[in-house]
C-alpha positions in Angstrom: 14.1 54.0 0.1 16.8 50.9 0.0 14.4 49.4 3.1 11.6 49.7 0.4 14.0 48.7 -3.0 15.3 45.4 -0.7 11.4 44.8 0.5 10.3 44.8 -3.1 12.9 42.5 -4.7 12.7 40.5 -2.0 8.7 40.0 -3.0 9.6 39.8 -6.7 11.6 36.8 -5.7 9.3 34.8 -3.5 6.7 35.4 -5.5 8.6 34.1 -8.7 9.6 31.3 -6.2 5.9 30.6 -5.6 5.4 30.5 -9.3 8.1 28.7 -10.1 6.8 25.7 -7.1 3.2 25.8 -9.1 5.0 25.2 -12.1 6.9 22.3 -10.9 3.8 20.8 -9.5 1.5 21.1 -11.9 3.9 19.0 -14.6 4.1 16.7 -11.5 0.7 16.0 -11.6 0.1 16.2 -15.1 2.0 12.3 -15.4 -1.4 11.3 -13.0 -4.2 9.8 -14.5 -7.4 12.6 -15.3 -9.7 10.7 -13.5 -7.6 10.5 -10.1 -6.3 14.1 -10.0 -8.0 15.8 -6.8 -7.0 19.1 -5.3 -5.3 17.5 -1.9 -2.7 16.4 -4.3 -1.5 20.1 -4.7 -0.6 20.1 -1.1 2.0 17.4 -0.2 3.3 16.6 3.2 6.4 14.4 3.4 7.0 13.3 7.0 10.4 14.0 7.8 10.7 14.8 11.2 8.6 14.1 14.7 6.5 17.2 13.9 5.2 16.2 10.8 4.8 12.8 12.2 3.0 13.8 15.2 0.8 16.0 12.4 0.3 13.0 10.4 -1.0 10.6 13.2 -3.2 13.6 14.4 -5.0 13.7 10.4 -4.9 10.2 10.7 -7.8 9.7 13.9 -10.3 11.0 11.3 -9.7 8.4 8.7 -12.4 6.1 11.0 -14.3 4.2 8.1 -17.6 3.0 8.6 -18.5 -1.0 7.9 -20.6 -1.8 5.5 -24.2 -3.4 6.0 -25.0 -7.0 6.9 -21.4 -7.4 8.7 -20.6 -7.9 12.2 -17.6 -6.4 13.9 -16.0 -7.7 17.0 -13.7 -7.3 18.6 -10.5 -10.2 19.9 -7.8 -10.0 22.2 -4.7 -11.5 20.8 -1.9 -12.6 22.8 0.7 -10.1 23.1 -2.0 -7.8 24.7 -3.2 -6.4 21.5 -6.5 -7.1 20.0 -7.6 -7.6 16.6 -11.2 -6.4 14.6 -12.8 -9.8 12.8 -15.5 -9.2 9.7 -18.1 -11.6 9.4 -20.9 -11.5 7.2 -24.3 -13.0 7.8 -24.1 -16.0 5.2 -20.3 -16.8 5.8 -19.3 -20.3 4.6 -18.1 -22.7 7.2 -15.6 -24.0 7.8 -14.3 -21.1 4.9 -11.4 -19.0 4.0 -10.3 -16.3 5.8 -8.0 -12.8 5.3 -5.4 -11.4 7.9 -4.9 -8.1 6.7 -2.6 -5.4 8.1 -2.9 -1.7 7.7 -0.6 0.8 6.3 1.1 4.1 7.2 5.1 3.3 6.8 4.7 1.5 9.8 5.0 4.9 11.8 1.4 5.8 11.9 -2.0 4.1 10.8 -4.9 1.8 12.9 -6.9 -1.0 11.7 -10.0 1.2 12.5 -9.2 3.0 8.8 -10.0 -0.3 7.6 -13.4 -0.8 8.7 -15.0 -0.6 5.0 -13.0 -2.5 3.1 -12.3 -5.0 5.2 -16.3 -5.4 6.2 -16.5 -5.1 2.2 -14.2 -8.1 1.2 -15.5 -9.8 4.1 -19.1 -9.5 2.8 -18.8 -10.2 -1.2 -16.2 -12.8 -0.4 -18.6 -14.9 2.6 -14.8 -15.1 4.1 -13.6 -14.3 7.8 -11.3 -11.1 7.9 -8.8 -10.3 10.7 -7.5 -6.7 11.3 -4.6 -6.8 12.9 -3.6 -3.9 15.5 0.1 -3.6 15.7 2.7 -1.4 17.6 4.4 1.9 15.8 7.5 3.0 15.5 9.4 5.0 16.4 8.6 4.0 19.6 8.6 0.3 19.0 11.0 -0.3 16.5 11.4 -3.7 14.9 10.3 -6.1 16.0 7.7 -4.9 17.7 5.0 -4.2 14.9 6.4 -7.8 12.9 6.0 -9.8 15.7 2.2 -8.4 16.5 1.3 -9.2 13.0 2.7 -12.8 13.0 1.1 -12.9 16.5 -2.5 -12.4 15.3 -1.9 -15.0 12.1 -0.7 -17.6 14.9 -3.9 -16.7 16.8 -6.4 -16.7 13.7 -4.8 -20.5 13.2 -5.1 -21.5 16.4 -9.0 -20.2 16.7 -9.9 -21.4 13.0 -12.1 -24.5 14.5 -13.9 -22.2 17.1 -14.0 -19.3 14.2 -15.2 -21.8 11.8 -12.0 -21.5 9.3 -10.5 -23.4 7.1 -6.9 -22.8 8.4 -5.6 -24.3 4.8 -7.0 -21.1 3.3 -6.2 -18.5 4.9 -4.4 -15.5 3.0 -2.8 -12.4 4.4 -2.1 -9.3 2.7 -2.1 -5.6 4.1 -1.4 -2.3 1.7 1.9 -0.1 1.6 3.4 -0.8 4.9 0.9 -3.5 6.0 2.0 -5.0 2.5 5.6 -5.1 3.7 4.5 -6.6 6.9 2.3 -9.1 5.5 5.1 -10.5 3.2 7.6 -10.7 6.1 5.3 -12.5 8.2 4.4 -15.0 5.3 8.0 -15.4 5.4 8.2 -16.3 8.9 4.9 -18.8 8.6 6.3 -20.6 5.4 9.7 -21.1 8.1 7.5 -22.1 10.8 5.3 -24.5 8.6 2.5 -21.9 9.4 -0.2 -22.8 6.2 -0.9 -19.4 4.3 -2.5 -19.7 0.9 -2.1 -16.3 -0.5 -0.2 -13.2 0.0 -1.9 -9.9 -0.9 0.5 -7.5 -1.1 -1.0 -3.9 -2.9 1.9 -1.5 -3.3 4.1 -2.9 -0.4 6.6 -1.1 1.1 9.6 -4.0 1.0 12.8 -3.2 0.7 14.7 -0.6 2.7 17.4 0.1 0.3 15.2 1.9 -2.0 15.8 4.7 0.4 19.6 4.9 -0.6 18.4 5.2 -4.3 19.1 9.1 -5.2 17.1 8.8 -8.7 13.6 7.6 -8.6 12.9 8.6 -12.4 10.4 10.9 -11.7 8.4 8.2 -9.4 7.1 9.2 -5.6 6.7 12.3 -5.7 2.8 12.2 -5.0 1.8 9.9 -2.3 4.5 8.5 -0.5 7.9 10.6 -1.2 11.1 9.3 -0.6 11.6 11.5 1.9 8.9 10.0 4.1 10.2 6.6 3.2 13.7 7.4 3.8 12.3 8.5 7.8 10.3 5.8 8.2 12.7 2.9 7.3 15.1 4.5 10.1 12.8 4.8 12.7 11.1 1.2 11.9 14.7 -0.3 12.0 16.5 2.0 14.5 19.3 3.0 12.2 19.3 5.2 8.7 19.8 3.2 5.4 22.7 1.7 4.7 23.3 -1.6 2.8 23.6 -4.4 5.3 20.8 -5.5 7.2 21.1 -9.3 8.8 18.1 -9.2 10.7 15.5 -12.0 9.6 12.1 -10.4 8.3 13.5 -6.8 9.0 12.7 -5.9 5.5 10.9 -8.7 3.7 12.5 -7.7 0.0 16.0 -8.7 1.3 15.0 -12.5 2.1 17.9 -14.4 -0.2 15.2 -17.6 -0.7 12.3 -17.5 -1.7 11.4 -20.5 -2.9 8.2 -22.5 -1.1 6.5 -19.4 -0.2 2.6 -19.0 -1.1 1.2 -17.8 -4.5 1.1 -13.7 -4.4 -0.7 -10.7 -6.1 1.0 -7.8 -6.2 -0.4 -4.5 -7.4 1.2 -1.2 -7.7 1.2 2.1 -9.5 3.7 3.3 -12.2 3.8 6.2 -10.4 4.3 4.5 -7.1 7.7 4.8 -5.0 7.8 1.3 -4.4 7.1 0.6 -8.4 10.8 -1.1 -9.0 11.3 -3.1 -5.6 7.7 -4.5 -6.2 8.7 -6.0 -9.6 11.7 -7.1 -8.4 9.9 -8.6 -5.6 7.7 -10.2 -8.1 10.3 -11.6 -10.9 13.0 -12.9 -8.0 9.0 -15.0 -6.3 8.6 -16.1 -9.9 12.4 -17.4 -10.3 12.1 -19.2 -7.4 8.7 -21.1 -8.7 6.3 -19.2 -6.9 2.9 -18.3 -8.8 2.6 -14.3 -9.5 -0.2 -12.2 -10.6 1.4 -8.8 -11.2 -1.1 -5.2 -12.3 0.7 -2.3 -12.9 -1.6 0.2 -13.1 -0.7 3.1 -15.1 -0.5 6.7 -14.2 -1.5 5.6 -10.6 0.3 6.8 -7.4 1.0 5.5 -4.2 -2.6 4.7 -1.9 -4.8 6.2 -5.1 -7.3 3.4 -4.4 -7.8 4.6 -1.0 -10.9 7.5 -0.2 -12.7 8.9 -2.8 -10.8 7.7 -5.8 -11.9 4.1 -4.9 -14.7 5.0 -6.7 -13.0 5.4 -9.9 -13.1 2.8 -12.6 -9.3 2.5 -12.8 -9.4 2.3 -9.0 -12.5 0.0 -9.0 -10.6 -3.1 -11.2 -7.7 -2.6 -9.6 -9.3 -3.3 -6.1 -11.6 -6.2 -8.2 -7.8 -7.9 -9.6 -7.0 -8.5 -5.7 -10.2 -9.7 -4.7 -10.6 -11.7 -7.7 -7.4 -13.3 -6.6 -8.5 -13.6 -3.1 -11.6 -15.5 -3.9 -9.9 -18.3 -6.2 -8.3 -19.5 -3.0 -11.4 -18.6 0.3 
């Protein structure tokens, strides 16, 4: 009988638990926007840990996207051993503008193969060249592995722009979440290196580490990309766990002291996105220093909304048209 008392209460309480979970959830979600509230938001899964990673990257070989018509894919080897996907369309102005653009996944997971649409897409209502770069993961190729095959592939797209038929005065490079983090460090590097880049694209980037050693978010990142996960992934892409020094150069492109000289930038981003506050930091330190910002907030939006079936929303829709739109005034 105390077997069965201690059975029962012990289901009482896990099932309260679970109600109490549902609970909490559902007020999460309630702060989304209607329209981009989908059932795979009720099941979040944080990567903390090389299980959940090596789940993660296994989810991730499905999310192969298909180009869209009247583009050709091929594929480049870029030096460094790596190769890279260029999207041409059939009526492509040359010599024309081109797009490096570099995935996202926290840098720990992710391929440019998830890219195939919009990348084919931009590449065909633009009449602009676009690069996908492929780049090395942590954790087991820390920094500066990935960084270095990113600014690798923009040296290569500039060195091929006569044979590719590119104007290498106007050539952008942008890249979402982690690739948006990436692609500001390496406009970084090419404004030190008198590298030409015209634009940076950076939608939701992930750039400053030290947002992991923030303990109060204000109710931000808990859909999408947690703190959790970005606490995880900051450690394994710079080999050590947050902490508030960090003199490496292009390590984490939100810690760069200077920025004035650097390329004109859009920057878009959820106000329910994790990286909301170091992206309009990011965005009023560029405009201090003289540098030409076009900031949307979206509101109600999390972190990679835009991404899958939700692209398709309006919301999601202008918010991908704002970048492209800024894309074209300068291809």
């Amino acid at each position: 009988m105390a077997r069965g008392a201690a059975a029962k209460a012990l289901g009482v309480a896990a099932g309260a638990a679970a109600l109490a979970a549902v609970a909490r959830r559902h007020h999460t979600l309630s702060a989304v926007a209607p329209d981009l509230r989908t059932p795979a938001l009720w099941l979040p899964r944080p990567i903390t840990g090389r299980p959940s990673l090596a789940l993660a990257r296994w989810l991730s070989r499905g999310g192969v996207t298909r180009p869209v018509a009247g583009v050709a894919v091929t594929r480049h080897e870029v030096p460094g051993g790596l190769d890279a996907f260029v999207y041409e369309s059939q009526d492509r102005r040359r010599p024309g503008g081109a797009l490096l653009w570099i995935h996202g996944g926290g840098t720990i997971l992710g391929h440019p193969e998830s890219d195939h649409e919009l990348c084919s897409r931009i590449a065909r209502d633009l009449r602009i060249l676009v690069v996908s770069a492929r780049y090395r993961l942590a954790p087991e190729h820390p920094f500066p592995a990935g960084f270095d095959d990113c600014y690798a592939t923009l040296r290569w797209l500039h060195d091929a722009a006569p044979t590719l038929g590119v104007d290498g005065a106007r050539v952008a490079v942008g890249g979402s979440s982690a690739g948006g983090g990436l692609a500001a460090s390496v406009v970084q590097k090419a404004h030190d290196r008198g590298l030409p880049v015209a634009l940076q694209l950076l939608v939701y980037p992930m750039l400053d580490d030290r947002t992991a050693l923030v303990r109060d978010h204000r109710g931000r990142g808990r859909i999408g990309w947690t703190p959790r996960s970005n606490a995880y992934a900051w450690a394994r892409y710079l080999g050590h766990g947050p902490r508030v020094a960090e003199p490496r150069p292009y390590a984490a492109a939100g810690r760069r002291e200077d920025l004035r000289g650097l390329p004109p930038a859009w920057i878009g981003v959820g106000d329910l996105d994790l990286f909301h506050e170091e992206n309009l930091r990011y965005a009023e330190r560029l405009r201090a220093a003289g540098v030409p910002v076009d900031l949307v907030v979206e509101p109600r939006m999390y972190h990679g909304a835009d991404v899958g079936r939700d692209a398709t929303v309006p919301s999601m829709r202008a918010f991908r048209q704002s970048m492209l739109d800024a894309l074209a005034a300068v291809s």
